[in-house]
N, C-alpha and C positions, 0 to 999 in steps of 0.2 A: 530152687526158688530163691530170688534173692531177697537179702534181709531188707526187712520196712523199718521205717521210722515208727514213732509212737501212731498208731490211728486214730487215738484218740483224740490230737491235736487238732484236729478240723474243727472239732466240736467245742475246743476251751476256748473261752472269754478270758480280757485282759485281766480278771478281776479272780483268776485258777479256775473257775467249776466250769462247767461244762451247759451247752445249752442246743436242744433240739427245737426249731422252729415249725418242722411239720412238712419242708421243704425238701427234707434231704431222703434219700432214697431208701425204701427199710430194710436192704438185705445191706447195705453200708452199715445202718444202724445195727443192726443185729447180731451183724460180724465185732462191733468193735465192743457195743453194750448186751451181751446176751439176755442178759438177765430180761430187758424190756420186752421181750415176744413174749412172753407168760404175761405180761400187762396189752400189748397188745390185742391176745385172744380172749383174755375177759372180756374186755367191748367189742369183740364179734370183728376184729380185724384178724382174719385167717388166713389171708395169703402171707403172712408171716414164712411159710415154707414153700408156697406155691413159685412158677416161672415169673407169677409178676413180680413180686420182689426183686425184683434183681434190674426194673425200670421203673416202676410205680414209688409216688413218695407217698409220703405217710399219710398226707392229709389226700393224697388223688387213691390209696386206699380204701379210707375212711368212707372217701364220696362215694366209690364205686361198692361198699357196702351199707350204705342208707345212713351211717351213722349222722345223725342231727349235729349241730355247729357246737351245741351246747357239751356233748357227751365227748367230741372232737378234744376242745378245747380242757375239759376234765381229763380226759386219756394225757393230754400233752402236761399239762399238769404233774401228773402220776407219774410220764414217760422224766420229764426234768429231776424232780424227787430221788429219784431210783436212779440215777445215773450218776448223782450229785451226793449218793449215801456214802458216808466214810464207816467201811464194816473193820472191828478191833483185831478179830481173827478169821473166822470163817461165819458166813454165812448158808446155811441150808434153806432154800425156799419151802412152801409148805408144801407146795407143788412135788415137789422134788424130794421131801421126806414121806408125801403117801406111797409118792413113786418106789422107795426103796423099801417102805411096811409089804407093798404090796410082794415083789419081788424076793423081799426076805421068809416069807409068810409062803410064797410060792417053794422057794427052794427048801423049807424046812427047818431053816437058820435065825430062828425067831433068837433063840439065845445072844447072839453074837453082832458085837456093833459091826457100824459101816466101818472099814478103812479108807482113806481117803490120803493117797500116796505121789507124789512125785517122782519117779525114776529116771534114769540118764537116757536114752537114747529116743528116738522119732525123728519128722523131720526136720526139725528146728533144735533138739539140741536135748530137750525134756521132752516126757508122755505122764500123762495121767493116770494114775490107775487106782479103780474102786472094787472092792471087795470085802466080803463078810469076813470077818481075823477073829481071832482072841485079841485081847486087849494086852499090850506090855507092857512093862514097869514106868518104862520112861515114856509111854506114849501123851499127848495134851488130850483131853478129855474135853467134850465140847456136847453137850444136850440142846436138842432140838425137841422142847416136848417129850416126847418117851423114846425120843429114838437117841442113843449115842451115838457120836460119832467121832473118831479117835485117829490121831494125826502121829506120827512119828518126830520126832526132833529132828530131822536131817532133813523132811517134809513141810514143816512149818512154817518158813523163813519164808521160802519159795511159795505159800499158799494163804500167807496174810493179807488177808481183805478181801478176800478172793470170794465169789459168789456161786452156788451151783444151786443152778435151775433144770426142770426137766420142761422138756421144751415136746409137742406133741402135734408133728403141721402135717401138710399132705405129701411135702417129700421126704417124713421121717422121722421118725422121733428118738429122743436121746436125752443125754445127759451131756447141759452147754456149762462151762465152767468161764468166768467172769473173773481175770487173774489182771490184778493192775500192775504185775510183778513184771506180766512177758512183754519184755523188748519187741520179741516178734513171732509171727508163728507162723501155720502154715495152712492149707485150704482144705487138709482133714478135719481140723477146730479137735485135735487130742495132743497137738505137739505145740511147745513153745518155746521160747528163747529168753 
């Protein structure tokens, strides 16, 4: 694949942040701002996962789910905000901390925080990786509520400001990570550059 420029630059104003109008197409959006499809599916925009996505814009979404001008205009709102957050270290959505209660709770592993790791290899150069750890001496220590969540020093450079959401559509659900770090990445959304 070859290497992209920033994606995010479609989206920034002369002025540095960034600005979605409602025009622009939401698997563009989604790809470059993950984090916004968990805002999208609270106002009942769900082809967030589906084959429209990948032609339909945001606001020809909205219409083609009833949503009113007013709620539209609130969502884009919400969608600006979230795009335009400068997060210090990490972010865990809430979304995205049931998602791991729930799982932790599943596997048994209530004891043990999330890890949340960077490693060398995918197809862009780094991969992600999340797993219940013991905690270690030198890890950053980061709470979400009751949930810890614990980053390595070799890990944290690479995952400052970084956003993970769990994302829940009709082609899939997972865990989308919102990394203002990667150069570039690759069309699995687990490797970056």
């Amino acid at each position: 694949m070859a290497e992209l420029a920033d994606p995010r630059e479609q989206f920034k104003q002369k002025d540095g942040s960034y600005k979605l109008t409602g025009e622009e197409i939401i698997q563009d959006v989604i790809t470059v701002f993950p984090k916004v499809g968990s805002i999208m599916q609270m106002y009942g925009l769900h082809c967030v996962g589906c084959h429209a996505s990948g032609s339909d814009t945001i606001i020809q979404g909205c219409q083609l789910h009833g949503m009113h001008e007013k709620d539209i205009k609130k969502m884009m709102d919400e969608l600006n905000v979230a795009v335009n957050k400068k997060i210090e270290l990490l972010e865990v959505t809430d979304r995205a901390v049931e998602k791991v209660k729930e799982l932790r709770a599943k596997d048994k592993k209530d004891d043990l925080p999330l890890r949340i790791a960077v490693i060398p290899g995918g197809c862009a150069g780094f991969s992600y990786d999340m797993d219940f750890d013991e905690q270690k001496d030198d890890d950053k220590e980061i709470m979400f509520g009751d949930l810890k969540v614990v980053v390595d020093p070799e890990s944290m450079p690479l995952l400052k400001g970084s956003s993970v959401d769990y994302i829940d559509s009709l082609m899939g659900a997972g865990f989308k990570i919102d990394n203002p770090n990667a150069q570039k990445g690759c069309g699995c959304g687990k490797s970056f550059g």
